[in-house]
C-alpha positions as CSV (number, residue, x, y, z in Angstrom):
1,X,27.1,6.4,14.0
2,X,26.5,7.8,10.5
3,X,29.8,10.2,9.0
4,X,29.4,14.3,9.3
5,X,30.0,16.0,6.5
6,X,28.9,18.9,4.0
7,X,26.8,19.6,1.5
8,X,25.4,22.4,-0.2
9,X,21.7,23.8,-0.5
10,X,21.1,26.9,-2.8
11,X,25.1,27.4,-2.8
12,X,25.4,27.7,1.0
13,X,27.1,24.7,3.0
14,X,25.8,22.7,5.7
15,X,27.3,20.0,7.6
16,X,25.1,17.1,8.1
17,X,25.6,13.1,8.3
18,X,25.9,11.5,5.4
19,X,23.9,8.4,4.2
20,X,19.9,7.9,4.0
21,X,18.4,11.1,4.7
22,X,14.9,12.8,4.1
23,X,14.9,15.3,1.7
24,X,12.5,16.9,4.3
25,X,15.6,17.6,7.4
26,X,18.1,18.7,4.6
27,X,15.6,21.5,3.9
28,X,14.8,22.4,7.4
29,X,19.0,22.6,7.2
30,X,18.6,25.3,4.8
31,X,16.0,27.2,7.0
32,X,12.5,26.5,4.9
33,X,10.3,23.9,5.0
34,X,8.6,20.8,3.2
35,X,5.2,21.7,3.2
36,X,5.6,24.6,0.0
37,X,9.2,23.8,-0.9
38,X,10.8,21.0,-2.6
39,X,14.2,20.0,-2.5
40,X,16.0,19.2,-6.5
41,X,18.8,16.8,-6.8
42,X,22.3,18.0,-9.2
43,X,20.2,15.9,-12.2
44,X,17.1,18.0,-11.5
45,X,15.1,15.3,-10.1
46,X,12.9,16.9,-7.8
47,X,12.3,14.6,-4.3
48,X,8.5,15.1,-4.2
49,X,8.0,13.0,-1.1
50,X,10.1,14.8,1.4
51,X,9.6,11.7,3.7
52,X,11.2,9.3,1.1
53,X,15.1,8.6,2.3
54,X,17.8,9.8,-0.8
55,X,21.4,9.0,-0.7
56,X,23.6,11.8,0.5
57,X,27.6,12.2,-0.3
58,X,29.9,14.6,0.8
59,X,30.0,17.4,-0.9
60,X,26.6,16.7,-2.8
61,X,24.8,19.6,-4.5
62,X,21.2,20.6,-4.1
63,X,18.7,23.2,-4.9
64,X,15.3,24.0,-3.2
65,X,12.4,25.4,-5.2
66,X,8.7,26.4,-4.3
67,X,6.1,23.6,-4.8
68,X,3.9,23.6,-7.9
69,X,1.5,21.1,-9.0
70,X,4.4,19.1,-10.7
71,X,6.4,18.5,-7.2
72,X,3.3,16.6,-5.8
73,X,1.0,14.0,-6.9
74,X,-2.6,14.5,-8.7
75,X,-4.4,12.2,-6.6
76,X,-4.3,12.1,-2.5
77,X,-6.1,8.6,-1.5
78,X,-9.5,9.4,0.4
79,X,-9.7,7.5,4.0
80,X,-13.4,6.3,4.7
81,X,-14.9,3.4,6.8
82,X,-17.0,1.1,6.0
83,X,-18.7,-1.3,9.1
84,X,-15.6,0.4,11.1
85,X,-12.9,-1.0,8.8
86,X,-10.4,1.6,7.2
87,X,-10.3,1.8,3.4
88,X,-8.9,4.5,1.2
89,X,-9.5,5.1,-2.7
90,X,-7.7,7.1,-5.7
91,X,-10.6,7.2,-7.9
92,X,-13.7,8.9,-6.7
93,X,-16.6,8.5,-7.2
94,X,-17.0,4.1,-6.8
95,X,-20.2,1.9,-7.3
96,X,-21.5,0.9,-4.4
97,X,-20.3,-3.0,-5.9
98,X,-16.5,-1.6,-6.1
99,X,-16.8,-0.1,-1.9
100,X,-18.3,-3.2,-0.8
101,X,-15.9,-5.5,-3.3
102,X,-13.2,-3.7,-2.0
103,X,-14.0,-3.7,1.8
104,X,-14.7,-7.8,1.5
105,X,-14.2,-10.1,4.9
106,X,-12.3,-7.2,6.4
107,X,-15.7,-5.7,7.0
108,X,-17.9,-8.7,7.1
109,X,-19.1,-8.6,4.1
110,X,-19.3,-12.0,1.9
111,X,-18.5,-10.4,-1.7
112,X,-20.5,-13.4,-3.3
113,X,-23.5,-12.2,-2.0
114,X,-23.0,-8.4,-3.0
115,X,-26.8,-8.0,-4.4
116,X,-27.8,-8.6,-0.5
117,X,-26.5,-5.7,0.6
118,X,-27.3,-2.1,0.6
119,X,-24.9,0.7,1.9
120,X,-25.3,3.4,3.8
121,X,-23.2,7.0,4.7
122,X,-24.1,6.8,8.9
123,X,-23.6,10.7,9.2
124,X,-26.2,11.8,6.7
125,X,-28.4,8.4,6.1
126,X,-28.0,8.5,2.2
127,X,-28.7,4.8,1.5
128,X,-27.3,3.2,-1.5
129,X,-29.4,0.3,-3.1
130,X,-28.2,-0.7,-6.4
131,X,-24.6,-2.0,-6.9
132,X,-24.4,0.7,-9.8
133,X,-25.0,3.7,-7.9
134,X,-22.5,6.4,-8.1
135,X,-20.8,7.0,-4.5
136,X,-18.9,10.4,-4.2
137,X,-16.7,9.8,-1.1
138,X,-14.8,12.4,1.1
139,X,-12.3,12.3,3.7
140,X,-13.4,9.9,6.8
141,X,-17.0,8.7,5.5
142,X,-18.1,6.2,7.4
143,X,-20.6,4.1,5.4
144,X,-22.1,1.2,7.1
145,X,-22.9,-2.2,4.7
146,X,-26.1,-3.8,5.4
147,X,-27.5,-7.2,4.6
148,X,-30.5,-7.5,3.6
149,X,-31.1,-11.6,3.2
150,X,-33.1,-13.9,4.9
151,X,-33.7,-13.8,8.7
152,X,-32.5,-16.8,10.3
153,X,-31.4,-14.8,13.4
154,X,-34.9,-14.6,14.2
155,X,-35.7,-17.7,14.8
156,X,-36.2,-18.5,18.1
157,X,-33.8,-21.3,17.3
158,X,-30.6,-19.1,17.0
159,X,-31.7,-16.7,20.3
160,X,-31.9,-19.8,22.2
161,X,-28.0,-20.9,21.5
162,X,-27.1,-17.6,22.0
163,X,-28.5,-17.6,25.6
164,X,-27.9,-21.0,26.3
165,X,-24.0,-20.6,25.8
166,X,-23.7,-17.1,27.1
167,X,-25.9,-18.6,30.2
168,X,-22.7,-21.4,30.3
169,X,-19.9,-18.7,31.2
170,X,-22.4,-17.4,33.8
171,X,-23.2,-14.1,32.3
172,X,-27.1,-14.1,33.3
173,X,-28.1,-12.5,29.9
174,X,-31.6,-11.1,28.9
175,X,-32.7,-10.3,25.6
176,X,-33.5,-6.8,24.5
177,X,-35.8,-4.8,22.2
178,X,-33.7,-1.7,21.0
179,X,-33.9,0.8,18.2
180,X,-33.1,-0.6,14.4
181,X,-32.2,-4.2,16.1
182,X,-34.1,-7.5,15.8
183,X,-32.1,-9.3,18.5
184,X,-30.0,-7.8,20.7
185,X,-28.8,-9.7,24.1
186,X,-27.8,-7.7,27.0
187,X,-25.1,-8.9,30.0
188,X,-22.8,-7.6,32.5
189,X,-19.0,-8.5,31.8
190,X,-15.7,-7.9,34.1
191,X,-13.2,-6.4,32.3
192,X,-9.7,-8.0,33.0
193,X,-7.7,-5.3,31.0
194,X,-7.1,-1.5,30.5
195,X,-8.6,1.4,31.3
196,X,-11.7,0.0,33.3
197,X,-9.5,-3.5,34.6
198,X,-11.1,-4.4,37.5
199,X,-14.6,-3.3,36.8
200,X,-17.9,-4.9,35.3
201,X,-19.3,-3.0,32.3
202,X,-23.2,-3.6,30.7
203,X,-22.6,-4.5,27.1
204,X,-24.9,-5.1,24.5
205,X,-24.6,-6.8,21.5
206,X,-26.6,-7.2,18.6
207,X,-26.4,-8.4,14.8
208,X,-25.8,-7.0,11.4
209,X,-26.3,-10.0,9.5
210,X,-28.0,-13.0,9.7
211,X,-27.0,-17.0,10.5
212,X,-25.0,-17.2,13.9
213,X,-23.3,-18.9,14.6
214,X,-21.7,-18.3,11.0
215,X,-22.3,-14.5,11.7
216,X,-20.8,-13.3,14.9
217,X,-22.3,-10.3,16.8
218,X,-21.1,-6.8,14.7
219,X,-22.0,-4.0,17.1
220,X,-21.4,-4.0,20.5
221,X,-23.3,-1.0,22.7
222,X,-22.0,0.6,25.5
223,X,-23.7,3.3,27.9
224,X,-22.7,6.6,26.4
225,X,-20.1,7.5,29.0
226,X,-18.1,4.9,28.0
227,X,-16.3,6.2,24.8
228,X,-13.3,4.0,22.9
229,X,-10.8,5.9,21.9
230,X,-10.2,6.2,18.1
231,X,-13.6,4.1,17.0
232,X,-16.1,6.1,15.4
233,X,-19.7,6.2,16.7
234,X,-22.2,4.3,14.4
235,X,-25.4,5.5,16.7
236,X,-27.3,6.0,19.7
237,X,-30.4,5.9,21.4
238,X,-31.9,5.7,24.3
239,X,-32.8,2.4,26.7
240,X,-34.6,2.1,30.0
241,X,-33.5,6.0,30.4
242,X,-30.1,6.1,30.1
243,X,-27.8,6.2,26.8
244,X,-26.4,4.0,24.6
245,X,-23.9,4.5,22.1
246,X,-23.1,1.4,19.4
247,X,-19.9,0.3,17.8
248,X,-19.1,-1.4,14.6
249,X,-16.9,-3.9,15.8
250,X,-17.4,-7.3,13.9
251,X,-14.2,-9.7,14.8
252,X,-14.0,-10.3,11.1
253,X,-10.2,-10.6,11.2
254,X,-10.5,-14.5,12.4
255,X,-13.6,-15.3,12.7
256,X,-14.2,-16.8,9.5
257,X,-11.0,-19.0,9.6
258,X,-12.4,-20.6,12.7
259,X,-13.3,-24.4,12.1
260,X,-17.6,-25.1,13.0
261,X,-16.7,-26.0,16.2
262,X,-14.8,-22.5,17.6
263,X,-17.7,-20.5,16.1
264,X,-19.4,-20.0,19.6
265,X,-19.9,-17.5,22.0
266,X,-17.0,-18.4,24.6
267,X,-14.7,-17.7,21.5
268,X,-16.4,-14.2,21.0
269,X,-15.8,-13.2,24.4
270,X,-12.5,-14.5,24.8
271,X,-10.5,-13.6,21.5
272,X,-12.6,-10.5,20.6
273,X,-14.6,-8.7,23.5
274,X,-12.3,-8.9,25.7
275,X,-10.0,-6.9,23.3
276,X,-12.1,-4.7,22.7
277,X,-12.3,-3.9,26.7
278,X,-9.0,-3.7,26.9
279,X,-8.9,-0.7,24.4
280,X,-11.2,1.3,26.0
C-alpha cells in the first residue's frame, strides 16, 4: 500500500499517497477539474496530459492554472474506418494512396495493387478514384476500399468450390442475387456462443474482392434485427421481403498467413464466423 502524505496545490495542503499519481486526481484534490485546468510542477513544467502518471514526494509543491492552447496539443488524431478496420491520422487531408497504404492487410487491402482500388465514404457515397485525390476526413468516417480488378469470382469455377465445401459441413447453401453483389451464398448456421448460443441464424456472405480462395468472404449479412454491438453498418437492402443489414468483417488478421491448404471454407467458419456469432 502506497505512503500518505501531503502536498500542496495553490498553497493549500492535501494529504494524498505518495508515488505515481495522475496529475488529473491531485486536481480533483484541490476541488477543479482536468478538462480546463492544468496542473504546473515547482519547475513550471506544466502536466498537459492529466492521465500521464508524475512522481509525487512529500511535501511537493504545485500550482493549477486554466488551460490555454499551450497546455494541450495542436493536433487531436482523427478516428475513421476503412472496410471496418480502425485507423486514426494527424494530418488531414490524405491521398487516397496514403488511407489505403496506411490501412494495408489490416483491411484487406494488398498495398501492391493500390491502382485497383477506389475508395469510398459509405455515409455520403463520395467515391474516390485516383490515388492523388485529396481526402478531408472527420471524426468516425467510415470509407469502404473497393477493388476494382479482374473478376475471377465469377466464374462459375470459384462458386462451385464455394458450394461444394460449404455443402461438406452440411450447410445446404444456395446462391443469391442481392443489391451491389456478384456472388453472394446464403445458409443457415447454429451459433455455439453468446448472445444467440443455441440458436440457428441465416447469414449471408458475399465478396469484396476477387480470387477465393485467396480472398476470403468480407461482408457477412444478417436480417436487420440482428444488430452487433460496436460494428458499424456498411448497408442494407431488402431480400425476399425482409431486411438485411451487411457488415464489413473480412478475417484479414490471419487469413493471409494461412498456408494454400487452410484457405477454405471450414477455416472461415470455424476461426472467423463463429467469432463473429459469438459477439453478437
Amino acid at each position: 500500500m502506497a505512503k500518505s502524505s501531503h502536498i500542496l496545490i495553490d498553497g493549500q495542503q492535501h494529504e494524498t499517497e505518495v508515488g505515481q499519481r495522475k496529475p488529473s486526481s491531485l486536481l480533483q484534490l484541490a476541488g477543479k477539474s482536468a478538462e480546463d485546468t492544468s496542473l504546473v510542477l515547482e519547475d513550471g513544467q506544466v502536466c498537459a496530459n492529466p492521465d500521464d502518471p508524475i512522481d509525487v514526494v512529500s511535501g511537493q509543491k504545485f500550482t493549477t492554472r486554466e488551460q490555454d492552447l499551450s497546455d494541450t496539443p495542436d493536433d487531436k488524431p482523427i478516428c475513421y474506418f476503412v472496410n471496418g478496420e480502425s485507423n486514426s491520422t494527424i494530418e488531414n487531408p490524405l491521398t487516397v494512396q496514403s488511407i489505403l497504404q496506411n490501412a494495408g492487410a489490416g483491411a484487406a487491402i494488398d498495398t501492391l495493387e493500390l491502382e485497383s482500388y477506389y475508395l469510398e465514404n459509405t455515409p455520403d457515397g463520395r467515391r474516390y478514384e485516383n490515388l492523388d485525390d485529396m481526402v478531408t476526413i472527420t471524426e468516425g468516417d467510415n470509407f469502404l476500399a473497393i477493388h476494382v480488378g479482374s473478376t475471377p469470382v465469377a466464374n462459375l469455377n470459384c462458386d462451385d468450390i464455394i458450394m461444394e465445401e460449404l455443402e461438406k459441413l452440411a450447410l445446404d447453401p444456395r446462391t443469391v442475387r442481392i443489391p451491389d453483389s456478384k456472388y453472394a451464398v446464403m445458409f443457415d448456421m447454429a451459433v455455439k456462443h453468446g448472445a444467440y448460443k443455441g440458436k440457428s441464424l441465416q447469414i449471408t456472405l458475399s465478396f469484396q474482392e476477387d480470387g477465393y480462395p485467396e480472398y476470403p468472404p468480407h461482408f457477412v449479412h444478417f436480417k436487420s434485427n440482428i444488430k452487433p454491438a460496436k460494428i458499424p453498418v456498411h448497408s442494407t437492402y431488402q431480400f425476399e421481403g425482409e431486411n438485411w443489414s451487411v457488415y464489413s468483417l473480412p478475417p484479414s488478421d490471419f487469413w493471409d498467413r494461412l498456408p494454400s491448404s487452410e484457405k477454405n471454407m471450414k477455416t472461415y467458419l470455424n476461426r472467423h464466423l463463429l467469432r463473429v456469432l459469438a459477439d453478437l
